[in-house]
C-alpha positions in Angstrom: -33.7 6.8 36.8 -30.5 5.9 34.9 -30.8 2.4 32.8 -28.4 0.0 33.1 -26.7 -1.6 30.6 -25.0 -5.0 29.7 -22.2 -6.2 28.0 -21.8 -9.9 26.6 -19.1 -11.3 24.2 -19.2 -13.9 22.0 -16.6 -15.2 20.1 -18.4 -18.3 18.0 -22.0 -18.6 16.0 -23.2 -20.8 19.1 -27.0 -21.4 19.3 -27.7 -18.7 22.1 -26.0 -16.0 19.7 -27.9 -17.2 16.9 -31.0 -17.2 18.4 -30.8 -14.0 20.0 -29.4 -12.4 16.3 -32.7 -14.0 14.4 -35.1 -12.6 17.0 -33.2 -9.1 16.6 -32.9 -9.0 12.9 -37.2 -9.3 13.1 -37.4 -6.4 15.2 -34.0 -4.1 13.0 -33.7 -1.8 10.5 -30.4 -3.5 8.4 -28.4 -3.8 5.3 -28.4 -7.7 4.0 -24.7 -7.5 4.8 -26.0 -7.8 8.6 -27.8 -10.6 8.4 -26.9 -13.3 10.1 -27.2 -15.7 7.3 -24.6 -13.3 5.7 -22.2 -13.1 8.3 -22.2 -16.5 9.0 -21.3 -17.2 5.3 -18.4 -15.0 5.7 -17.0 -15.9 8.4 -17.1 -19.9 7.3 -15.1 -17.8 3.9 -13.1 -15.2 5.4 -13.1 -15.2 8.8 -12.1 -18.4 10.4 -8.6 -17.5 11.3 -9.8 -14.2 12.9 -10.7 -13.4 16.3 -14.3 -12.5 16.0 -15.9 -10.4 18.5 -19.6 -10.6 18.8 -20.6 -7.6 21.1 -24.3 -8.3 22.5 -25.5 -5.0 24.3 -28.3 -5.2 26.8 -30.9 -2.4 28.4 -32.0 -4.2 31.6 -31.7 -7.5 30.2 -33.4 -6.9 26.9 -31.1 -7.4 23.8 -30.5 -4.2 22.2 -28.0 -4.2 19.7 -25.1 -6.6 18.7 -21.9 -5.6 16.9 -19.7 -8.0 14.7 -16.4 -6.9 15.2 -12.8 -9.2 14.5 -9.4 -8.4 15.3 -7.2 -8.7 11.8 -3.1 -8.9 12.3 -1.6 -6.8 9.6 2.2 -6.5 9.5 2.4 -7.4 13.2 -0.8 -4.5 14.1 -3.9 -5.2 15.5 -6.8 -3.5 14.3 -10.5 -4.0 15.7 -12.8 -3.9 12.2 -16.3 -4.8 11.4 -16.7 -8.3 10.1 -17.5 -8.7 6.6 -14.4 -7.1 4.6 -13.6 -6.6 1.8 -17.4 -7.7 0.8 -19.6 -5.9 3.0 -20.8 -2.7 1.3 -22.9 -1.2 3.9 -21.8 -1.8 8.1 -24.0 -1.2 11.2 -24.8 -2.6 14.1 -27.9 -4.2 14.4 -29.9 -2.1 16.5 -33.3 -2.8 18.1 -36.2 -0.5 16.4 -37.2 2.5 18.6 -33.8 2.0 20.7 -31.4 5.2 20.4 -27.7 4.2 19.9 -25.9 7.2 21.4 -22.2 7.7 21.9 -22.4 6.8 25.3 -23.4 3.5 24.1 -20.5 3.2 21.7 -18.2 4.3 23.9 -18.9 2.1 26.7 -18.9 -1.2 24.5 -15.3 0.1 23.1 -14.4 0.7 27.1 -15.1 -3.2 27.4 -13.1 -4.0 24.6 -9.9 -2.6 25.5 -10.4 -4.1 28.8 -10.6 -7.4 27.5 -9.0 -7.7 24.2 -5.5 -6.5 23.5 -5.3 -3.9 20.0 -3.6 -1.0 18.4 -6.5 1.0 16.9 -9.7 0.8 15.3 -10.8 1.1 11.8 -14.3 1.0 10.7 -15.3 1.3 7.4 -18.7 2.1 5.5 -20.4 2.9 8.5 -24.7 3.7 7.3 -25.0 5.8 10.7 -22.2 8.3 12.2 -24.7 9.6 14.9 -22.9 7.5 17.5 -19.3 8.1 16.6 -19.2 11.9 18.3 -16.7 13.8 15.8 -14.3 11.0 15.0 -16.1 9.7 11.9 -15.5 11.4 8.0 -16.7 11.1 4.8 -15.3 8.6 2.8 -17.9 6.9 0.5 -21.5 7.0 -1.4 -23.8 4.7 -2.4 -26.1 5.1 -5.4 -29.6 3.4 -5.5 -32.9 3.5 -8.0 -36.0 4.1 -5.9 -38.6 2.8 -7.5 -41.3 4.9 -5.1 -40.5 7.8 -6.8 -41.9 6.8 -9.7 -42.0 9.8 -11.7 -38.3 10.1 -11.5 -37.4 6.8 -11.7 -39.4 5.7 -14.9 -37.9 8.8 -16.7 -34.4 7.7 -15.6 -35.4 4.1 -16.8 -37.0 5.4 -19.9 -33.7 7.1 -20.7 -31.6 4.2 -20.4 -33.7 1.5 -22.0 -33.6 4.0 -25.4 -30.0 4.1 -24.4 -29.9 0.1 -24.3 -32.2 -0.9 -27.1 -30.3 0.3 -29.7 -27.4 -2.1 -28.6 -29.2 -5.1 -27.7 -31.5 -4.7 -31.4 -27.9 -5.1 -33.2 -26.8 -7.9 -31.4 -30.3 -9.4 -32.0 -29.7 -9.1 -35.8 -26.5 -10.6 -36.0 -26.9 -13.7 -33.0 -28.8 -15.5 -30.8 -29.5 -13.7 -27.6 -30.3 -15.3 -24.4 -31.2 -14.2 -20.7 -30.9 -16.6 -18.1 -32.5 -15.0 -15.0 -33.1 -18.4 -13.4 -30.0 -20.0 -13.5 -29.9 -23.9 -12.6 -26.7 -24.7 -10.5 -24.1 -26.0 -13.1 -24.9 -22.4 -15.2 -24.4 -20.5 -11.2 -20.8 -22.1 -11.3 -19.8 -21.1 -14.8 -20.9 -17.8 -13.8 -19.1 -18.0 -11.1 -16.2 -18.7 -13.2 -16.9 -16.6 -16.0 -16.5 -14.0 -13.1 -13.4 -14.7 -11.6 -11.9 -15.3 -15.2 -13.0 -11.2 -16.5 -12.6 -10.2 -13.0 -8.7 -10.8 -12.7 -8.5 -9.3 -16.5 -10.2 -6.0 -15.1 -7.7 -5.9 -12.0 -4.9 -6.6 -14.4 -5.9 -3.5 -16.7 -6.5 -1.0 -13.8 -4.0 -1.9 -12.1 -6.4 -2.3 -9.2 -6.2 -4.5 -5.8 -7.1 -7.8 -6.8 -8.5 -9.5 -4.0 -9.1 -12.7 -6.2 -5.3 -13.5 -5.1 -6.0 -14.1 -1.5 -7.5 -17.5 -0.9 -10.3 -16.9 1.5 -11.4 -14.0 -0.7 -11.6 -16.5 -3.6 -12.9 -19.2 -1.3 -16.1 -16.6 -0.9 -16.9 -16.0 -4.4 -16.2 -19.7 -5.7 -18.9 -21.1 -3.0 -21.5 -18.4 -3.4 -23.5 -21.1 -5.5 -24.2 -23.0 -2.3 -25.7 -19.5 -0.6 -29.8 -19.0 0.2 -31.7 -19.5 -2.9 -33.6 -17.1 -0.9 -31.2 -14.1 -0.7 -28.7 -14.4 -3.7 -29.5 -14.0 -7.6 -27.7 -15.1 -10.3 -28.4 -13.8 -14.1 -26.4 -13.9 -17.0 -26.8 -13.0 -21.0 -25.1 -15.5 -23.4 -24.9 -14.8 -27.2 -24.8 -18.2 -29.3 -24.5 -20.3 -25.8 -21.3 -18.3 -24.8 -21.9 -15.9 -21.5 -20.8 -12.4 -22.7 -22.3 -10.1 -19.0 -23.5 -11.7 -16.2 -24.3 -10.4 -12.5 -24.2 -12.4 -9.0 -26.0 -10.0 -6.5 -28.4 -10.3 -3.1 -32.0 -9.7 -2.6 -33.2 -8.7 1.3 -36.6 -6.7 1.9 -37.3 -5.6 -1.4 -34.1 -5.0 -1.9 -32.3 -6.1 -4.7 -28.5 -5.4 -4.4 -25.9 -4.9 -7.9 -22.9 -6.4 -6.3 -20.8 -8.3 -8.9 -21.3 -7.4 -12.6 -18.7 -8.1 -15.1 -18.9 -8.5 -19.4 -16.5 -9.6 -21.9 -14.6 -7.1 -22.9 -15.0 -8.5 -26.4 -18.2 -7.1 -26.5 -17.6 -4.0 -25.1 -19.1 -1.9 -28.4 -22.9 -3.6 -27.7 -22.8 -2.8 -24.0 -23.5 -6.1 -23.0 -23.5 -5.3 -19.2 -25.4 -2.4 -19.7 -28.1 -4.7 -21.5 -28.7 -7.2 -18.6 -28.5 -4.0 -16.2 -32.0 -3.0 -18.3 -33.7 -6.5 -17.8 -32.4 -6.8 -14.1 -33.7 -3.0 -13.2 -36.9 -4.3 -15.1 -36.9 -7.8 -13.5 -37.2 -6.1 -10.4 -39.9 -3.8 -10.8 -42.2 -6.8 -11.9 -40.9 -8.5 -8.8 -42.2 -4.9 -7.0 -38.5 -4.9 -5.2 -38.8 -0.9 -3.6 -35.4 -0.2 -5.1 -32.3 -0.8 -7.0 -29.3 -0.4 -4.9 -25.8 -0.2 -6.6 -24.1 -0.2 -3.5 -20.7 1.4 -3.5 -17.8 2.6 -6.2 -17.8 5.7 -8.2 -18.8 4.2 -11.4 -20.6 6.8 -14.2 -23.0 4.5 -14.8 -24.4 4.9 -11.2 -24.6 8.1 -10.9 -26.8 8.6 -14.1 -29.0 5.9 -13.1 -29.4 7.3 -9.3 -32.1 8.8 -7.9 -31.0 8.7 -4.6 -27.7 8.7 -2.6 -26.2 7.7 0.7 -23.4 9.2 2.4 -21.0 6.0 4.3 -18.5 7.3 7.2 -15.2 5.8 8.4 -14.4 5.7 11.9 -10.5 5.7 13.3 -9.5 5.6 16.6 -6.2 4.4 18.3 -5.7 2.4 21.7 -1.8 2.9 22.2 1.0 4.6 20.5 1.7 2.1 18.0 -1.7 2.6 16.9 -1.5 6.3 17.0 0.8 6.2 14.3 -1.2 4.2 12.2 -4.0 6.4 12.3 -2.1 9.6 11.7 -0.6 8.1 8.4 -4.4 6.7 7.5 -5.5 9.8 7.8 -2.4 11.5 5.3 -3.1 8.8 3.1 -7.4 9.5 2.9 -6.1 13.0 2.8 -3.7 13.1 -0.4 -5.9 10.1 -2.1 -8.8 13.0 -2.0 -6.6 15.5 -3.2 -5.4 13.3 -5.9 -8.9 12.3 -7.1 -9.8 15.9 -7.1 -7.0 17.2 -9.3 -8.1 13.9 -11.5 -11.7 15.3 -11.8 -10.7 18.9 -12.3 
């Protein structure tokens, strides 16, 4: 006998929608970034002027799976997106353990959508899973994370490193005083905070990169992350004669701890300061007996020698009218030529 299925939307945190999210989140499988301590935090940050779309899927009245989706207006286009950008490294939906998320699934909740909410195409980014998208998702992007469980590979990887690291932090030792503060109190969490902003924006500036720091609710997120969950964020940083030099702001979520925002002084580049709170983070959290190190997205070297495991994200693009059939198709050029590009670079 066929099942039949349910769709509610939400468009607020009310309490039914947090209730129902906690008692989910007990019984799923997710990333921190789909927490709904997390989401909330970004959508008070980020999200505010956005139409959120809180999907809430039920199998004969039995929450299943919810999906945080918004609806962001760029140059005068609607696109349907996960909640959570340009900070969330990992997107899912949260899905009830032992329920299979087919296309069919998918499909229907976009169905609803379109029905209800008026759009020009959808763009989903980072996806963990592609099993429900059919053929419409691609490769785009890789994460890199330490596995402590397999230890045979990971201490060797660590071992390396720490040679690597100890030659650095044994000069620095000799010529000032070195401090780690891996237990910052709340006036040292804001001049972190600020230390990161300040070699943040430098770092844009000399890539040329997009700086998100520019756009207010972007900033707003960073500058208030001192007020987050003791219980879920960590703050570190290394300070040579009482100045900070490296420091890191990253999350920690089922033995999971998560290398989000690193930065150093670029003054200090030659003793690889970042590289020498990496060592005593990676180390931090094997005493804490976190399962693994996850460096989360980005193509940086240093990830990829200190990997022992990857994970393949997917995009998903779709369109819902013509308009939004355009967009797509010159997405899809631009993915194209920025692949080509980045191969030529490589080669």
């Amino acid at each position: 006998m066929k099942k039949e299925y349910n769709i509610k939307f939400k468009n607020d945190f009310d309490d039914e929608l947090e209730q129902e999210w906690r008692n989910l989140e007990k019984n799923s499988d997710i990333s921190f970034f789909q927490t709904l301590d997390w989401q909330k935090y970004w959508h008070i940050n980020c999200g505010r002027n956005l139409l959120n779309i809180f999907v809430l899927l039920y199998e004969e009245n039995f929450l299943v799976s919810i999906l945080p989706f918004n609806i962001d207006i760029k140059y005068f286009i609607k696109v349907l997106t996960w909640n959570g950008f340009p900070f969330s490294d990992y997107n899912s939906p949260i899905i009830r353990k032992n329920f299979d998320f087919k296309n069919e699934h998918f499909e229907l909740i976009i169905s609803k959508i379109k029905k209800k909410y008026n759009f020009d195409y959808i763009n989903l980014i980072n996806n963990t899973n592609n099993n429900f998208f059919a053929n419409k998702s691609f490769r785009v992007n890789k994460s890199y994370k330490l596995v402590f469980s397999e230890k045979s590979l990971s201490e060797d990887i660590i071992s390396k490193f720490e040679k690597k690291v100890n030659y650095d932090e044994n000069r620095l030792k000799k010529i000032s005083n070195l401090v780690y503060d891996l237990n910052p109190e709340k006036e040292t969490k804001k001049q972190i905070i600020k230390f990161f902003i300040s070699e943040k924006q430098k770092q844009f500036l000399r890539s040329n990169a997009w700086n998100y720091l520019n756009i207010k609710r972007f900033l707003n997120y960073i500058k208030n992350l001192h007020d987050f969950k003791e219980e879920f964020i960590d703050f570190s940083c290394l300070k040579i004669n009482g100045k900070i030099v490296s420091s890191h702001i990253g999350y920690k979520f089922k033995k999971r701890f998560y290398y989000i925002f690193p930065v150093y002084d670029l003054n200090f580049k030659k003793y690889s300061t970042g590289n020498i709170l990496l060592k005593k983070l990676i180390k931090n959290s094997l005493i804490s007996n976190y399962e693994l190190f996850d460096f989360t997205i980005g193509d940086e070297a240093y990830k990829k020698k200190l990997k022992n495991k990857e994970q393949i994200l997917f995009d998903y693009l779709s369109y819902n009218n013509l308009r939004g059939l355009t967009c797509v198709s010159f997405l899809k050029v631009k993915i194209k030529l920025k692949r080509l590009f980045f191969t030529k670079k490589i080669i």
